[in-house]
N, C-alpha and C positions, 0 to 999 in steps of 0.2 A: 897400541894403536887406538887414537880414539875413530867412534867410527859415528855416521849420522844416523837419524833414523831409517825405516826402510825405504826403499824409494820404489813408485812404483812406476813412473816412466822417465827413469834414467838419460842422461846427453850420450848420442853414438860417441864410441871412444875412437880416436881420433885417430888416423893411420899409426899403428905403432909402430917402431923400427926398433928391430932385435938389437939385445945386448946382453950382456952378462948377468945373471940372478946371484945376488948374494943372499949369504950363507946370515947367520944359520935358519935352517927352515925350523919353526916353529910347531909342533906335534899338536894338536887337541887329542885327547881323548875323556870322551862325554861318557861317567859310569855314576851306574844309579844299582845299587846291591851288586858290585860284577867283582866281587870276590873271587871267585872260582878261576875266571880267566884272565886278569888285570896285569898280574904277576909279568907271566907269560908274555902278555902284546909288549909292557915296560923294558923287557929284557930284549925282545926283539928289535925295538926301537934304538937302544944302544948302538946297531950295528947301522942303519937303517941309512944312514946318510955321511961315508966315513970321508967324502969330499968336502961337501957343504957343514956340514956338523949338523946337529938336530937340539932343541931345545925342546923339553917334552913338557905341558902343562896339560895337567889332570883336572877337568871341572868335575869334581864330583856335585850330583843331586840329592844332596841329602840321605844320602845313605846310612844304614844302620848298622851293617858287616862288617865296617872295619876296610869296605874301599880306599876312605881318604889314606888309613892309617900305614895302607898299604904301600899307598901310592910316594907319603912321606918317608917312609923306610929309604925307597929306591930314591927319591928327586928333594929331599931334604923340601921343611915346612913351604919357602916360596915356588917351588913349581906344581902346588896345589890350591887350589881356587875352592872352597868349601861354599855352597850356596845355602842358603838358607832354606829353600825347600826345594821340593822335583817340580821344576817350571817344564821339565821337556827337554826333549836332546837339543833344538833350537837355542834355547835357555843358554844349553851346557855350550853350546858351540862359538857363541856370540859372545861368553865370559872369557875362553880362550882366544877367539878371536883381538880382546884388547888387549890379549899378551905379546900380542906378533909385533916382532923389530924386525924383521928384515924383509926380502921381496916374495916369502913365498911361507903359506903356511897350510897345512895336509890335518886331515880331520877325520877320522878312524873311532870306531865304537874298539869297545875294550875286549872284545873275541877277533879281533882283526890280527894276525901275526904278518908282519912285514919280514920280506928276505932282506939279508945283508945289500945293501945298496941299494932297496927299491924305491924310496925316497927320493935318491939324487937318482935314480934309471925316471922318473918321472918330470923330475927337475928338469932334465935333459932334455925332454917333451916339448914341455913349459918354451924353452929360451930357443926351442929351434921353428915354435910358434909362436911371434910375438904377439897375436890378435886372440891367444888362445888362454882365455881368464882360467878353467878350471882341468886340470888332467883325471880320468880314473880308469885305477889298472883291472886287468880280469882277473876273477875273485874265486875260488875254487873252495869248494866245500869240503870238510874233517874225509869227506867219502871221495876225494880226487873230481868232482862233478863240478862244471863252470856253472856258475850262478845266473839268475836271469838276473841283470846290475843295467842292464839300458831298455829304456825305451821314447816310443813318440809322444807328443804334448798330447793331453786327454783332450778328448773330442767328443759329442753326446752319440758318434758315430762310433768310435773307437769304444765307448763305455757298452751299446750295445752288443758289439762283434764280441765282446769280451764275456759276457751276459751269459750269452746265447750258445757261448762255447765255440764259439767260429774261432778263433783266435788259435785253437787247438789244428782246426784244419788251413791256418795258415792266413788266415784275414787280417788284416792288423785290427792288433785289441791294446792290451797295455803295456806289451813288454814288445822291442824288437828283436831279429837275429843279430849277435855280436858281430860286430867287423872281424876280417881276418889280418889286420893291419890300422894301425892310428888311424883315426877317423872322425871328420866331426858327425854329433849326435844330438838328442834334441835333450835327453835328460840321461843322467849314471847317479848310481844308487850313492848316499852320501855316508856307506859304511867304508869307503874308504875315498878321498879325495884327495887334490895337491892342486890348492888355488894362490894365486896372485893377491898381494895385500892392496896391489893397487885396482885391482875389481872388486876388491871388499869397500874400499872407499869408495869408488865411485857407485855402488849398487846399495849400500850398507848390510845390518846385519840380518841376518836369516829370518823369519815372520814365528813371533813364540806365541802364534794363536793355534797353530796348527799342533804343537804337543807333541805329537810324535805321528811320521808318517804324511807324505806327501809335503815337507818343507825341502828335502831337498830336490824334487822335480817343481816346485813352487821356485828355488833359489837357481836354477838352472834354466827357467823360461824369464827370470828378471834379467839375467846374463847377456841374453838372446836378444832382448829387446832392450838392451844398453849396448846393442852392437860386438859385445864379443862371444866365441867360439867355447863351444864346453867339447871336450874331445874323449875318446873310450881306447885306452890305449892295452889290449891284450897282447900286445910283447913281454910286457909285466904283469907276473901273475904273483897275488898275494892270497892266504890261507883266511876263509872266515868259518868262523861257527856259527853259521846264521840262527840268529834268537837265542844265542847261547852267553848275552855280554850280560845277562840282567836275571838276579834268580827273583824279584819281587816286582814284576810288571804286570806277572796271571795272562789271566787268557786278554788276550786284545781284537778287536774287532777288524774282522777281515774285511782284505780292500779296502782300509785306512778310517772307516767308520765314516764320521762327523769331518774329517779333515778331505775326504774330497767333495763332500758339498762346499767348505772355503775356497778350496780349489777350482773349481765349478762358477763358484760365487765373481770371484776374485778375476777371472781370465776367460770368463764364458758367458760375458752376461747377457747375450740375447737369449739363453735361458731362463726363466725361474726359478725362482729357488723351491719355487711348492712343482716345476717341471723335474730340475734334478733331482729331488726328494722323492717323487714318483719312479723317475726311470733308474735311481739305484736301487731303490727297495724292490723293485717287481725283477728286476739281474739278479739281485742277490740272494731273495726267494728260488730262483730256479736254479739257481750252482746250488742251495741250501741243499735241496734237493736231491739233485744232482751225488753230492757229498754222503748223504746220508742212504740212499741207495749202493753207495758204493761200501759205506760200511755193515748194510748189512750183509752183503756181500763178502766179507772177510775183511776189509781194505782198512785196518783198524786207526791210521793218522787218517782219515775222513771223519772218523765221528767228531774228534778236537776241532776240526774245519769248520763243519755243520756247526759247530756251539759256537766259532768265531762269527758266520755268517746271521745267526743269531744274534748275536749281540749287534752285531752294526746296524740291523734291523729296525732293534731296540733304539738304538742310539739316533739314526735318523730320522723315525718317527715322532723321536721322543718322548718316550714313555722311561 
């Protein structure tokens, strides 16, 4: 699929009228060192679509583990994309993306295990909403717990509630309560998707300035304002190891670092950027806080937190 560049104010897509999605769906999955789990998502995918079929294409980011190698084992040399270096899971996504032939292709980090069928249970989503460009299923974690995978477009209201810890007593901050039934929603996490080839073309591909984190609530508010639906469909629930796809990524900066000032930038501009630069660092100062209180407390994944809130510190400051 060749695709444009990104677009940022895309033509409303035009009344669509349902019809049939062919086959086969096209797989991404974006692995950068995900030796450990790749195996595993590869063999699940086998089952994943036994209506439509499934093409699987693996972008690896320059991995040094023997991801690609792995990947070639199971999908022979051409269903792997080998980049030349880690541009970002955007990167990885936008390489698989010009693998897609048919009307629909799903895009999955390499700790993502899909059920037999849940692919084409998504597909099904897709063709029975024809204005509805992306589906994502509910996501449950190695511990049976649903993931937070949705929320509303960032707001400098919503970044405070979130700050300030309101969020916890129910304020909207940056995550929402999942639906109990198909739904549309403003953004779903892009560790597991099932989008339309023809909203790829018309929106193009993913933004690879963001690197990792906030591209796909970035790729989910271009959707919106290209006039189609992103929907959260937890009838379909798929297995993630969240932060589990990647063993050489290290500690990453919490609450997406540097990539929600583009964010911010990009979709909020009656702000500043020396405004948002303020109002995350003085949020993330007080969860820092917050975090490290709790670890000395015993609460021993708080002190890992604290060090991620630290570094985004670092990073939006710029130091």
């Amino acid at each position: 699929m060749t695709l444009p560049g990104p677009v940022s104010n895309v033509p409303r897509v035009p009344e669509p009228t349902a019809r049939p999605l062919a086959g086969p769906i096209t797989a991404v999955v974006v692995t950068y060192e995900s030796a450990a789990t790749l195996d595993r998502c590869l063999e699940c995918l086998a089952a994943a679509a036994p209506r439509r079929g499934v093409q699987v294409v693996v972008a690896d980011n320059a991995s040094t583990d023997g991801s690609a190698a792995i990947a070639e084992r199971r999908l022979g040399p051409g269903g792997v994309v080998r980049l030349a270096r880690n541009g970002g899971f955007a990167a990885g996504v936008n390489a698989g993306f010009a693998r897609a032939s048919g009307d629909l292709v799903a895009v999955l980090n390499p700790d993502v295990e899909v059920p037999a069928g849940g692919l084409d249970a998504l597909a099904d989503v897709l063709e029975r909403h024809p204005r509805a460009a992306l589906a994502g299923p509910r996501t449950l974690g190695h511990d049976g717990v649903a993931e937070r995978t949705v929320g509303p477009f960032p707001t400098a209201e919503r970044e405070w509630a979130h700050s300030w810890l309101l969020d916890h007593a129910g304020w909207p901050g940056r995550f929402a309560p999942q639906p109990d039934s198909t739904a549309r929603v403003d953004w779903v996490s892009g560790c597991g998707w099932l989008v339309r080839t023809d909203a790829v073309r018309a929106v193009g591909p993913l933004d690879e300035e963001y690197f990792m984190y906030f591209e796909d609530v970035d790729y989910c508010r271009r959707l919106h304002d290209g006039g189609w639906d992103v929907l959260h469909v937890p009838e379909v629930t798929w297995k993630h190891g969240l932060g589990k796809g990647s063993s050489g990524t290290g500690a990453q900066p919490a609450d997406g670092g540097l990539a929600a000032v583009r964010y911010f930038r990009k979709h909020v501009p009656q702000l500043s950027e020396a405004q948002v630069r303020g109002m995350l660092v003085r949020g993330w100062w007080l969860r820092r806080l917050w975090r490290a209180a709790r670890a000395a407390l015993g609460h021993a994944p708080s002190a890992g937190v604290a060090r991620r809130y630290a570094i985004a510190i670092e990073q939006v400051r710029g130091r």
